[in-house]
C-alpha positions in Angstrom: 0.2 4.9 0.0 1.1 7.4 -2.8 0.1 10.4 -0.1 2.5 8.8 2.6 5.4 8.3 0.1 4.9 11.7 -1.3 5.0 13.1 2.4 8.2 11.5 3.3 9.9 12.6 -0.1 8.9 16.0 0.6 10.1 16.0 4.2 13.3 14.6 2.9 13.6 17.2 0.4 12.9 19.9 2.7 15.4 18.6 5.0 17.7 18.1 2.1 17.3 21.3 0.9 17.7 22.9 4.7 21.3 21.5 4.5 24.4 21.2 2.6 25.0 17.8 3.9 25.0 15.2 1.5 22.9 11.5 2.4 23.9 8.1 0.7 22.4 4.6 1.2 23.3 1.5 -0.1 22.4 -2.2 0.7 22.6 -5.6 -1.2 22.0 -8.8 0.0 21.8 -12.3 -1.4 20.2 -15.7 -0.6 20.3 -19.1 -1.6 17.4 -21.6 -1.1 17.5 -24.9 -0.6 16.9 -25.5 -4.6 20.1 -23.7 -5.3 18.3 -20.5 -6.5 19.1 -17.5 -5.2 17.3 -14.2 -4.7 19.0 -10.5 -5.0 17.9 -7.6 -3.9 19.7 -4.3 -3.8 18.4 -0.2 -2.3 19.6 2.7 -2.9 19.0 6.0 -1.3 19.9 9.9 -1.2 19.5 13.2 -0.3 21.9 16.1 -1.9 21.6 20.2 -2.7 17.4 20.3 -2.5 16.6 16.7 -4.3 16.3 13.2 -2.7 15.9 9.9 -4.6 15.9 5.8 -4.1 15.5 2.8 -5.9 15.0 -1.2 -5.2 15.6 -4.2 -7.5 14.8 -7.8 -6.7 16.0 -10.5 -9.0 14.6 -13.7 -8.6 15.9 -17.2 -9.6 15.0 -17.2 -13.0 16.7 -13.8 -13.5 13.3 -11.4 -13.4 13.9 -8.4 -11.9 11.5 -6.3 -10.9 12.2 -2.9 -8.9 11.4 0.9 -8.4 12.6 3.7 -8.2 11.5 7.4 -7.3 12.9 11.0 -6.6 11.9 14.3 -5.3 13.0 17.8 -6.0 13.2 21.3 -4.7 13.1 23.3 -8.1 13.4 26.5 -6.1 10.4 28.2 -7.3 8.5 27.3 -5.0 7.2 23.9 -6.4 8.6 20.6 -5.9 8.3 17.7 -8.8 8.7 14.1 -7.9 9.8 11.2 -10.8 8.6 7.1 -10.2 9.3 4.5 -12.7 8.5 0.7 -12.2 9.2 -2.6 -13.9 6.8 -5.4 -13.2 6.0 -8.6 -14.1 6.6 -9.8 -17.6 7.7 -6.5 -18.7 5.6 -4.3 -17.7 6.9 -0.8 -17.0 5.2 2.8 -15.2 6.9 5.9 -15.1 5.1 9.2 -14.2 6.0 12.4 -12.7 4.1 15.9 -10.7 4.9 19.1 -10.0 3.5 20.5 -6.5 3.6 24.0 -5.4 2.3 27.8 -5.8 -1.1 27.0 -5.7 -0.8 24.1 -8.5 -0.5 20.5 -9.4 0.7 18.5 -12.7 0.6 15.1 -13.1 1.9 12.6 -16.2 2.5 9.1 -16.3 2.3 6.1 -18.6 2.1 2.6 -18.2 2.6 -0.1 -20.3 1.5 -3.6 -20.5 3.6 -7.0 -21.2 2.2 -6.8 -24.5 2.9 -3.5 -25.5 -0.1 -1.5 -25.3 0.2 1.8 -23.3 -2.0 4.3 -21.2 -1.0 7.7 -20.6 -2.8 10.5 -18.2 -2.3 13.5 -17.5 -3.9 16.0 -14.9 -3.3 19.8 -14.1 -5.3 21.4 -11.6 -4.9 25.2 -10.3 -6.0 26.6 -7.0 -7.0 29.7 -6.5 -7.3 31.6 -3.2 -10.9 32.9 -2.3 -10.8 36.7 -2.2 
């Protein structure tokens, strides 16, 4: 899943940064159920000058919200760093980021439970060509 979203960032990146053009989503929607609660949900998306981003919310009927959101970038070095932040249930909250290119990749992200307590990891690994 992370491989296939990472893929289609970076194809929209590239394609992004191919072109001048800008991209803009947007999309909301609401329903009621029969109870009288209602449901809303709301995407956004966008590609502009070499970076691409999106983001969903849902909001239940007893106000929870609970959404994500992501970006990718050309830094035009060569490398390409991508930014994800979620909010799940009862508070709990990711947000991490990588760097991709030239032979290296970062990663960072923390997490934190409803209760507080956090985990953090991060990961570098170079490659280096076989002479």
């Amino acid at each position: 899943m992370k491989k296939l979203l990472l893929t289609a960032f970076t194809v929209g990146a590239i394609l992004a940064g191919a072109s001048a053009d800008v991209f803009a989503r947007q999309h909301s929607s609401t329903a009621t159920g029969r109870n009288g609660g209602t449901v809303t949900r709301n995407f956004q998306s966008g590609c502009a000058n070499g970076a691409c981003s999106r983001s969903r919310s849902v909001t239940g009927p007893h106000g929870n919200t609970r959404g994500h959101s992501g970006s990718i970038a050309n830094n035009g070095d060569g490398t390409y760093s991508t930014q994800h932040t979620v909010d799940g249930r009862r508070g709990s909250t990711y947000s991490g980021g990588t760097t991709v290119g030239n032979g290296s990749y970062s990663y960072s992200g923390t997490a934190t439970g409803p209760n507080g307590q956090t985990v953090t990891k991060e990961k570098s690994v170079t490659i280096t060509p076989a002479p």
